[in-house]
Every structure is written in structure tokens, then in C-alpha cells.
C-alpha positions as CSV (number, residue, x, y, z in Angstrom):
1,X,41.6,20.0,-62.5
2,X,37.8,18.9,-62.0
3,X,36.0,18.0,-59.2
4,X,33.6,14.7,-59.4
5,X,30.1,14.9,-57.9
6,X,30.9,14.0,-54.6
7,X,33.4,16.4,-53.8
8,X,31.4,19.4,-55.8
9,X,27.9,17.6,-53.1
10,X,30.3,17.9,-50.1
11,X,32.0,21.4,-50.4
12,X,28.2,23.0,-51.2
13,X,26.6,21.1,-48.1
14,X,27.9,22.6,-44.5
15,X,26.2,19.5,-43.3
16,X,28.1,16.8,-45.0
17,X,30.6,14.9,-43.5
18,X,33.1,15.3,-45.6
19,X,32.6,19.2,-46.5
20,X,35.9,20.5,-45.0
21,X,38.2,18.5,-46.9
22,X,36.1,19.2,-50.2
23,X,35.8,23.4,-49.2
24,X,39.2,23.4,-48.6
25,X,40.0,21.6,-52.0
26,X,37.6,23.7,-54.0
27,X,38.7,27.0,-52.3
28,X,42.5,26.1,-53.5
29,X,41.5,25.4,-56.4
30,X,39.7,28.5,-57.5
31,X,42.7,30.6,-55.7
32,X,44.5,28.8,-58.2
33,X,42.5,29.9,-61.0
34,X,42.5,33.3,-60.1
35,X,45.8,33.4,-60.0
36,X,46.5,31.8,-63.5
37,X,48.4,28.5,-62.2
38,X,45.5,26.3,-62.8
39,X,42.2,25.7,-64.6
40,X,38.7,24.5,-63.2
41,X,36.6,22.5,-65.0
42,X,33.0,21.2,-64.4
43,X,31.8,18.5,-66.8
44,X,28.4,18.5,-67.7
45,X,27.7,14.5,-66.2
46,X,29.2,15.8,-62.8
47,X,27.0,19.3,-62.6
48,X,24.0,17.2,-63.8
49,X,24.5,14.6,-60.6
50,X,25.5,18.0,-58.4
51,X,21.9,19.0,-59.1
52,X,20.2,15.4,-59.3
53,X,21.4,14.5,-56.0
54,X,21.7,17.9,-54.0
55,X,17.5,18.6,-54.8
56,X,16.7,14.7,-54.4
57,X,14.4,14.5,-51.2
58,X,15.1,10.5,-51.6
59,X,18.8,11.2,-50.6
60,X,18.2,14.2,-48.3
61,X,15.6,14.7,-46.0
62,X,16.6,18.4,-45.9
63,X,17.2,19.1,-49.9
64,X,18.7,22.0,-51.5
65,X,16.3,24.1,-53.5
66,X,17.3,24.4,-57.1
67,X,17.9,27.9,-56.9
68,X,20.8,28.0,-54.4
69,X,22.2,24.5,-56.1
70,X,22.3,26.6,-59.4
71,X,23.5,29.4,-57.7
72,X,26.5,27.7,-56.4
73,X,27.3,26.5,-60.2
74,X,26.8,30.0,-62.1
75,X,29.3,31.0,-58.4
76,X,31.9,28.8,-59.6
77,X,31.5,29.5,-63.4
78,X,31.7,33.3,-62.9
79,X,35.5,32.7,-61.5
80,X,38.6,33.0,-64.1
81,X,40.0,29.9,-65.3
82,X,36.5,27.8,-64.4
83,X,35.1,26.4,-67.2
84,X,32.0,24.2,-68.6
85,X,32.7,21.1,-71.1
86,X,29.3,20.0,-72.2
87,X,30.8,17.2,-74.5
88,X,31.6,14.0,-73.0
89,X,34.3,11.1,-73.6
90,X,34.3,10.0,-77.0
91,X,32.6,6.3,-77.4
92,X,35.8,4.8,-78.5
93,X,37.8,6.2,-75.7
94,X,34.8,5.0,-72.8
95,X,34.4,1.4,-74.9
96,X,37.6,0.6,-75.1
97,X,37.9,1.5,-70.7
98,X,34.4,-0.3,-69.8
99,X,36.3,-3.5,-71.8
100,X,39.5,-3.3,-70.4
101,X,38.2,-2.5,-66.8
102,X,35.6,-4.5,-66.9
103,X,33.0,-2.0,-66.2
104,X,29.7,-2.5,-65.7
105,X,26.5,-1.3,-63.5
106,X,27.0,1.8,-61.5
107,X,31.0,2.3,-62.5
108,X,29.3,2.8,-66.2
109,X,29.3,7.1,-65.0
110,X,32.9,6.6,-63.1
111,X,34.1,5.3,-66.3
112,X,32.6,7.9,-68.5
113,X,33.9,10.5,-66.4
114,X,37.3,8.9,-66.3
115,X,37.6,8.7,-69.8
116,X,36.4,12.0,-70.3
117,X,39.3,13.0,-67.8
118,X,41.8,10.9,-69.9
119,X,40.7,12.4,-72.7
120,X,41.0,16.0,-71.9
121,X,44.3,15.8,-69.4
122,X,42.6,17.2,-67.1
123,X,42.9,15.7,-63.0
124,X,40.0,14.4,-61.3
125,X,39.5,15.7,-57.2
126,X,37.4,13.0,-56.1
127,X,36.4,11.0,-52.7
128,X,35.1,7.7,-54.5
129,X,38.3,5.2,-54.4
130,X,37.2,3.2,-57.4
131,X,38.8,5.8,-59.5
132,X,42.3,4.6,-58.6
133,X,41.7,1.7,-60.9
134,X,40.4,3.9,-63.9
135,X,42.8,6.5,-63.9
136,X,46.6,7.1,-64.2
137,X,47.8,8.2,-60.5
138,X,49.2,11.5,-61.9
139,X,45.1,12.3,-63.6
140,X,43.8,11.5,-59.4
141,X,43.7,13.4,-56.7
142,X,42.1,11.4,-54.0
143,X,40.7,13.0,-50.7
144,X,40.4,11.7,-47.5
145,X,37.1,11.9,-45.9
């Protein structure tokens, strides 16, 4: 499993609106880890938005200080089964989804994470709908806000 930005934003923020459903995920998710039944990862393109958008004053008027948003990544990283994956989606793999989708503009990061997803087997825990046209139904696990 990995979470995408949005749900990793909502589960850190008390204040978001959608930070039940994304706690609750994220909290069944590392129980699941602890207990061997599942792995966590966290790509490097979703903790790099996590910490863009979290310490962005342009998005929050309240922002996270970089600290605590780090904090809550080197928290999640420090549980068994979570794991980093630095490397991204190889070009062929993302080429051949931007030309077959489509993509373009903003869905350019939706499709690089997808295919990085498709690429490792991995599941994607996400709010942002878009993804049900990017991914298999069985690599999606959408939540409702």
C-alpha cells in the first residue's frame, strides 16, 4: 500500500476536513504493518508534496513547521513494514501512460505516481478521483471525504 499526498496532508492535519477518514486509513495501515500482513510505502514525489504543501503559507494560513512535518515522516518510517522508494516510474512506463491517457498539465504527478504504483504492485490510498482512470481498480483504494 502507499498513501498519495492528499491522504498523507489529511491524516497529519487535525484540521482538515477530511483527516478522519485518512487517520483511520493510515492507522490500519501501520497496524497492518506491524503485524506482517502488509507493507507501507512512501514514494519520494508524495513525501516531497507532504512537505511542499503542509509548510506552504500560500495554501495554509496556519502552516506546519518543518520540523513537526518531518517528524511525522521519520514517525511513519520508524514503523516495521514502512518503507522509502526514492526511485520513481521508469520513463517508458510513465510515457507510454501520459500517451495512452492523454495526460497532460497537472495529471503529469498523478500519472507519474500511478505508474510508479503500476510499476511496483503496490496500491495507492488516495482521495483525488482522477486516479480511477490511471489505475487498475484492484492497485486503488479510493476514500470518501
Amino acid at each position: 500500500m502507499t498513501p498519495d499526498v492528499n491522504v498523507l496532508i489529511s491524516a497529519f492535519r487535525p484540521d482538515h476536513p477530511h483527516h478522519t477518514p485518512a487517520r483511520t486509513w493510515l492507522d490500519e495501515a501501520l497496524l497492518q504493518t506491524s503485524t506482517g500482513r502488509a507493507s507501507l510505502m512512501l514514494m519520494g514525489m508524495v513525501v516531497t508534496g507532504f512537505l511542499r504543501i503542509t509548510t506552504n503559507p500560500k495554501i495554509f494560513k496556519q502552516t506546519d513547521p518543518l520540523a513537526d512535518a518531518c517528524n511525522f515522516v521519520d514517525s511513519l518510517l520508524s514503523r516495521p513494514g514502512v518503507q522509502f522508494q526514492p526511485q520513481s516510474a521508469s520513463w517508458p512506463n510513465l510515457s507510454q501512460l501520459c500517451f495512452t491517457q492523454d495526460i497532460k498539465g497537472d495529471l503529469i504527478t498523478d500519472a507519474w505516481i500511478a505508474a510508479t504504483v503500476m510499476q511496483s504492485g503496490e496500491t495507492l490510498c488516495t482521495f483525488d478521483r482522477d486516479f480511477q482512470r490511471l489505475l487498475p481498480s484492484n492497485q486503488l483504494i479510493l476514500l470518501k471525504p
